[in-house]
VEXMI-778238 format. One record per residue (C-alpha): x, y, z; residue number from 1; residue in one letter. Coordinates in pm, whole numbers, plus 50000, padded with zeros to 5 digits. Last residue first. Example, Ala and Ser with C-alpha at 12.3 -4.5 7.8 and 13.67 -1.06 7.14 Angstrom:
BEGIN
+-------+-------+-------+-----+---+
|     X |     Y |     Z |   k | r |
+-------+-------+-------+-----+---+
| 51367 | 49894 | 50714 |   2 | S |
| 51230 | 49550 | 50780 |   1 | A |
+-------+-------+-------+-----+---+
END
This chain:
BEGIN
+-------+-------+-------+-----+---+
|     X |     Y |     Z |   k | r |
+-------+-------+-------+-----+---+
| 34144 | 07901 | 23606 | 249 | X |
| 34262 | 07953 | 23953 | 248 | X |
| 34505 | 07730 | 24103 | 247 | X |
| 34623 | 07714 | 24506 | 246 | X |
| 34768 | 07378 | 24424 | 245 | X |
| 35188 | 07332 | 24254 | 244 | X |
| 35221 | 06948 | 24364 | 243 | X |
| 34889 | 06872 | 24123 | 242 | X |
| 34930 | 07150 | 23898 | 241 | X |
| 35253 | 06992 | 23779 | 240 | X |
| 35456 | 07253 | 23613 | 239 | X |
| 35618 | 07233 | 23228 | 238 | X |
| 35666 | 07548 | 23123 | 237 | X |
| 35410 | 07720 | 22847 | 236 | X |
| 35273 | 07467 | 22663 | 235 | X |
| 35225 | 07257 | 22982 | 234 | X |
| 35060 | 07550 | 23161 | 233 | X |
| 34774 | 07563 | 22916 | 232 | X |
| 34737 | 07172 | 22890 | 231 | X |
| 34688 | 07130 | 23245 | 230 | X |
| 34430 | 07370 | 23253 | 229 | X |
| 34250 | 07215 | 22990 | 228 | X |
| 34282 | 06866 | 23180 | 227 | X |
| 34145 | 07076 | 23503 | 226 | X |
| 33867 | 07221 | 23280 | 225 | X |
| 33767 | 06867 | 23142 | 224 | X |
| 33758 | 06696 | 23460 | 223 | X |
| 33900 | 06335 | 23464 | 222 | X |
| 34207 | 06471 | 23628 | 221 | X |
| 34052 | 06615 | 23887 | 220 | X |
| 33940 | 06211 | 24033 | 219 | X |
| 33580 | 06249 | 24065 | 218 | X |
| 33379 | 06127 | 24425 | 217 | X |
| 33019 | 06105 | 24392 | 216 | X |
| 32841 | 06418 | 24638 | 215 | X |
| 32468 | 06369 | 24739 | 214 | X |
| 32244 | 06656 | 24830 | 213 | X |
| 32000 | 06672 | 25083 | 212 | X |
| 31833 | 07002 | 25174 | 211 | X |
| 31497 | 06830 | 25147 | 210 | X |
| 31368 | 07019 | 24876 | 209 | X |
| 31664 | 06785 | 24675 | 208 | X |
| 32028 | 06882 | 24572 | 207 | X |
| 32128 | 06636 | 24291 | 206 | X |
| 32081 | 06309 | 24135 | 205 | X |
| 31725 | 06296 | 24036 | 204 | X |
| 31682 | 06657 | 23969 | 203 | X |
| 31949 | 06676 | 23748 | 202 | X |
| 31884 | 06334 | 23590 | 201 | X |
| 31542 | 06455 | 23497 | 200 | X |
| 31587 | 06822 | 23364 | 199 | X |
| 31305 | 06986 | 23443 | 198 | X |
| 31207 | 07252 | 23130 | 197 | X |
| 31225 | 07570 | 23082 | 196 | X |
| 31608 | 07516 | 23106 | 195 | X |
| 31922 | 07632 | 23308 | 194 | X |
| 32067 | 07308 | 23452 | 193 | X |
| 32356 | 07422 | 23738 | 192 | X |
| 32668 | 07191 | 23780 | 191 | X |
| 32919 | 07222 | 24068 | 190 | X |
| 33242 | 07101 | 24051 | 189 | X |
| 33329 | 07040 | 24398 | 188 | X |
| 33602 | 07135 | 24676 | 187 | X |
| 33484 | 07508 | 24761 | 186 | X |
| 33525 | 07551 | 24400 | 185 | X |
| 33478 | 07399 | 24038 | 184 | X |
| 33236 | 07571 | 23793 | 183 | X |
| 32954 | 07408 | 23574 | 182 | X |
| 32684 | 07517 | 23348 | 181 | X |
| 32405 | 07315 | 23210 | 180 | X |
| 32176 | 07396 | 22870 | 179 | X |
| 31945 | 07133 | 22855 | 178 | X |
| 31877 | 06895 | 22536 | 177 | X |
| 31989 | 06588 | 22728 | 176 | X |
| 32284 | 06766 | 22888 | 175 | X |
| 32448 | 07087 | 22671 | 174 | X |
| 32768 | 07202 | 22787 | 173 | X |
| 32893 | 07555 | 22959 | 172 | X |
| 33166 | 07620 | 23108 | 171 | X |
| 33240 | 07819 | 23446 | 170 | X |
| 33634 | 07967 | 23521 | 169 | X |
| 33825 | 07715 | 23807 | 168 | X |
| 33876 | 07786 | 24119 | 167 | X |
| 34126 | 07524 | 24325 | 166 | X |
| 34264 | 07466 | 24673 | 165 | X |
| 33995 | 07287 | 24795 | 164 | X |
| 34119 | 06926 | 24664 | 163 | X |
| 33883 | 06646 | 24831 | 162 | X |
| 34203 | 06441 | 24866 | 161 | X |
| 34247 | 06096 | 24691 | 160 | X |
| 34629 | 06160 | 24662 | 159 | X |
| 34621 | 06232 | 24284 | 158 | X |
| 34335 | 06533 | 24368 | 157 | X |
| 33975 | 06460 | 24440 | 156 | X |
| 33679 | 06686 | 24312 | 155 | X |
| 33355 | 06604 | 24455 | 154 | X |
| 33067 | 06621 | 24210 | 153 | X |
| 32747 | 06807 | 24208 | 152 | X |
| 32425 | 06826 | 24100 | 151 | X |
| 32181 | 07155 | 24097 | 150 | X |
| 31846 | 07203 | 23951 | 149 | X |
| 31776 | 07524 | 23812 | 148 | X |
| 31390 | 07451 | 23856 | 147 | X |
| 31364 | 07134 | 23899 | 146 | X |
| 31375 | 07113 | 24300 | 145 | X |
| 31098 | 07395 | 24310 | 144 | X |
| 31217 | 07721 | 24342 | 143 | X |
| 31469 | 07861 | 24540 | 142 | X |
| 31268 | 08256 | 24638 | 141 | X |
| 31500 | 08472 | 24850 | 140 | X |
| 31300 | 08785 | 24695 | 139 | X |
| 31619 | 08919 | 24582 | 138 | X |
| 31808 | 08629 | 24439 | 137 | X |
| 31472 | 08478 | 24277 | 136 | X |
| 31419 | 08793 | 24064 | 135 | X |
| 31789 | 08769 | 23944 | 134 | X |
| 31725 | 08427 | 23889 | 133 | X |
| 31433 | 08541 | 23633 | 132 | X |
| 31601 | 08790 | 23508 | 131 | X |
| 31923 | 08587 | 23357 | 130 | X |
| 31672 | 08300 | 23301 | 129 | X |
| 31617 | 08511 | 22941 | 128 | X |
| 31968 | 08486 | 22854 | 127 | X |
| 32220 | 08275 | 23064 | 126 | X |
| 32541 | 08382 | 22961 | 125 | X |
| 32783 | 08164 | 23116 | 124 | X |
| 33052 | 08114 | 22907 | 123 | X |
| 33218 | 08415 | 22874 | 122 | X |
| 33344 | 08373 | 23238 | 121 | X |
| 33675 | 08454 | 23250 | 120 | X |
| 33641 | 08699 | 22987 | 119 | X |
| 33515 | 08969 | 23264 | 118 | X |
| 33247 | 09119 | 23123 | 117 | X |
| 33034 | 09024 | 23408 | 116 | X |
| 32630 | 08949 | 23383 | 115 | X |
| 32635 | 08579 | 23348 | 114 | X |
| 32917 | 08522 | 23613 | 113 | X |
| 32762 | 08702 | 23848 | 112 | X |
| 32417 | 08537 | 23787 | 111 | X |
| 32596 | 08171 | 23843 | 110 | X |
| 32733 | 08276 | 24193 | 109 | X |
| 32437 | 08419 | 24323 | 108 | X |
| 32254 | 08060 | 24153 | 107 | X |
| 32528 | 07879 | 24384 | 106 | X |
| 32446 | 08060 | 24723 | 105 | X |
| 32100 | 08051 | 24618 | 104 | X |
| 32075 | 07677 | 24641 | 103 | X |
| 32261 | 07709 | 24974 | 102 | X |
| 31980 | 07949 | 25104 | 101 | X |
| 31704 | 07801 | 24978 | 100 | X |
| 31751 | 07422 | 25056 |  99 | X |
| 31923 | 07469 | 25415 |  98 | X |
| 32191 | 07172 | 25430 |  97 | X |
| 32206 | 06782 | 25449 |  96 | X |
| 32475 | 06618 | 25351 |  95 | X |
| 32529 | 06273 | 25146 |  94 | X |
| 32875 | 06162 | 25066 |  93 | X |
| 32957 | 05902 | 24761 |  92 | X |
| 33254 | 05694 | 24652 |  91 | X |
| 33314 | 05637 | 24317 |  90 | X |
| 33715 | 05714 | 24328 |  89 | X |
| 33825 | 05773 | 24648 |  88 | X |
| 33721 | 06005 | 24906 |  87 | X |
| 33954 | 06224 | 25169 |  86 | X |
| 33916 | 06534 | 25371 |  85 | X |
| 33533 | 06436 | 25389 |  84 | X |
| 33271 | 06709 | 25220 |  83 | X |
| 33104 | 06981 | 25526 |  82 | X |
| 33410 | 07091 | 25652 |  81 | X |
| 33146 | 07270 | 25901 |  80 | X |
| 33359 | 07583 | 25851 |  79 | X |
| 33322 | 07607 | 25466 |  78 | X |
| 32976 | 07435 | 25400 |  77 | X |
| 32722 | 07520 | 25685 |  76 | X |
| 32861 | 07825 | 25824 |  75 | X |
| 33051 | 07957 | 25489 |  74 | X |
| 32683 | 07879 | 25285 |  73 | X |
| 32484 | 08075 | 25529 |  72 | X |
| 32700 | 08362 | 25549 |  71 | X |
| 32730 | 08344 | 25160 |  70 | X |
| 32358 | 08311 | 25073 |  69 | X |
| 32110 | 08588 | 25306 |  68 | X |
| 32385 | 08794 | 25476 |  67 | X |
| 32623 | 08822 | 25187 |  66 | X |
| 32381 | 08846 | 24874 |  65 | X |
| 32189 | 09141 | 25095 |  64 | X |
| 32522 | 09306 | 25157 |  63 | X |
| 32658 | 09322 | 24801 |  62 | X |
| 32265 | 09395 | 24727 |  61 | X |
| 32282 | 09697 | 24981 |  60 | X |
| 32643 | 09793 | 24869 |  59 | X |
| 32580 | 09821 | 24469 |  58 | X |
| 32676 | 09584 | 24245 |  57 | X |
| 32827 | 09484 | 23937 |  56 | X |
| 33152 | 09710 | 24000 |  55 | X |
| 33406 | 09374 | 23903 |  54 | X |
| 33600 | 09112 | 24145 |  53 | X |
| 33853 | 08816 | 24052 |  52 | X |
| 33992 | 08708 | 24390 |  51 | X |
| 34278 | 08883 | 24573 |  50 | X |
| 34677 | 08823 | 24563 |  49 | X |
| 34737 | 08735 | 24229 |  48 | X |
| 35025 | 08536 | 24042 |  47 | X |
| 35058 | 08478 | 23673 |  46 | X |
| 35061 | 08127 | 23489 |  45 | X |
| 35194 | 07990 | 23164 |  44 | X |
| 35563 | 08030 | 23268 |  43 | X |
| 35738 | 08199 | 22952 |  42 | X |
| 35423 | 08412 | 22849 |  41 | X |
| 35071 | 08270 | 22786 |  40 | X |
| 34861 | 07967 | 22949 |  39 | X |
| 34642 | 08216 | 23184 |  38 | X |
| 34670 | 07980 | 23514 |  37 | X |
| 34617 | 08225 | 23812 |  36 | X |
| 34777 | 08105 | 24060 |  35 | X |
| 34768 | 08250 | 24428 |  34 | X |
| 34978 | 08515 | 24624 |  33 | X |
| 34850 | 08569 | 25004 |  32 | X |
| 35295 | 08555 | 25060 |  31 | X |
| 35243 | 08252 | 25278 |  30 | X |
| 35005 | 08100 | 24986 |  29 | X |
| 34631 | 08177 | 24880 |  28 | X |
| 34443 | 07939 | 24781 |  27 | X |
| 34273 | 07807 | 25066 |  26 | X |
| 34131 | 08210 | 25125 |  25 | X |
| 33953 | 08177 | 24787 |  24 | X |
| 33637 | 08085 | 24903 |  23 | X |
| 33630 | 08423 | 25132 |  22 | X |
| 33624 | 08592 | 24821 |  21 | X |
| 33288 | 08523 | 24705 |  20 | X |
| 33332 | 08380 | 24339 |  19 | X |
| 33194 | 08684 | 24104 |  18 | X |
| 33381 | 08937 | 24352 |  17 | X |
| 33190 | 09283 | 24346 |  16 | X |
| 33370 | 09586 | 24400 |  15 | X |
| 33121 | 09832 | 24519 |  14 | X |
| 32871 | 10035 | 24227 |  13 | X |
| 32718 | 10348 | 24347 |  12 | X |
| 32362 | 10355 | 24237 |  11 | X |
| 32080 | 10390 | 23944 |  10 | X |
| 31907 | 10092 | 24074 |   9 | X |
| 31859 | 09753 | 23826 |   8 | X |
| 31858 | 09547 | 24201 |   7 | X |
| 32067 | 09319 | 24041 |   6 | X |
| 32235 | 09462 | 23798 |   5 | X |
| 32326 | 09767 | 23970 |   4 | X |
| 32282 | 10060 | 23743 |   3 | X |
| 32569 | 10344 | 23692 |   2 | X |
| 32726 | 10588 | 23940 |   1 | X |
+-------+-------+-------+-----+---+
END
């Protein structure tokens, strides 16, 4: 037993997946193997059959993030096929979706990553907001559009797909004096601002209190964590991520 860091609780810790596991399920292959990209050894890559998890949790706020965030986020994101199959370069989708819950979906993920060990997501250490989201996961409190903003991109493979077979590990850049995270899953590279102060093109451009959010097409090759990725295998064996898919980085 050790403390749950989200609830702080001296309790039994469960297996806690950083990215809910259920987004990995268009990864996985006939054999439920899936790429992990490391960039060492003869191939570059190693295969995995179940989603990067960690004991960060106990089971009532592994069950509280799933009921009030994931649940919401699979039924209006994953099984609505909420982005198009296909979008080319530029173009833009609007949806519409519950403010609180789907904006929580993304902070849930963002707060995992922050508090793991895992090296996967080193980048993401979020400091003094580290409490405060934590606060707004259990009380089920969004915010105000500005605070933690979020924009997003579709992510579009060589064929103009929106490409939902890939996971990439969070980095972390600095936008107009903000402090901005960004991970690619569920078919998007999602960015989060993490500031004390609103960050104008975030707020703009992204998810609003209306529940709409508006998607601009970007080819995956333009992304600096795919192009990294890219790199990694190339040094290793040459493999083209593009016909390869199912890719966790």
């Amino acid at each position: 037993m050790t403390t749950c860091r989200l609830c702080l609780r001296h309790r039994k810790l469960c297996k806690s997946h950083i990215v809910p596991e259920f987004l990995y399920i268009p990864l996985y292959d006939s054999d439920r193997e899936l790429m992990a990209i490391t960039g060492r050894g003869s191939q570059g890559w190693k295969p995995l059959n179940k989603g990067i998890w960690e004991f960060l949790l106990c089971d009532d706020c592994e069950q509280h993030l799933n009921r009030e965030f994931e649940q919401p986020f699979q039924n209006q994101w994953a099984r609505d096929d909420a982005l198009p199959k296909r979008m080319t370069k530029d173009d833009v989708h609007t949806g519409t979706f519950d403010y609180a819950s789907f904006k929580l979906f993304h902070l849930s993920i963002l707060f995992r990553a922050s508090v793991s060990s895992n090296p996967m997501f080193r980048a993401v250490r979020l400091g003094l907001h580290e409490d405060r989201i934590r606060k707004m996961l259990l009380d089920k409190d969004a915010g105000h559009q500005w605070e933690y903003p979020l924009l997003a991109f579709a992510v579009t493979n060589s064929h103009n797909q929106v490409e939902r077979r890939v996971i990439t590990r969070p980095v972390a850049a600095r936008y107009d004096g903000h402090s901005v995270y960004g991970q690619i899953y569920a078919g998007a590279m999602w960015w989060i601002s993490a500031s004390s102060h609103p960050n104008v093109t975030f707020c703009q451009g992204g998810l609003r209190q209306s529940g709409e959010i508006t998607f601009r097409a970007e080819s995956w090759d333009a992304i600096g964590v795919m192009q990294d990725a890219s790199v990694a295998l190339n040094a290793s064996r040459r493999i083209d991520i593009s016909k390869r898919g199912k890719v966790v980085f």
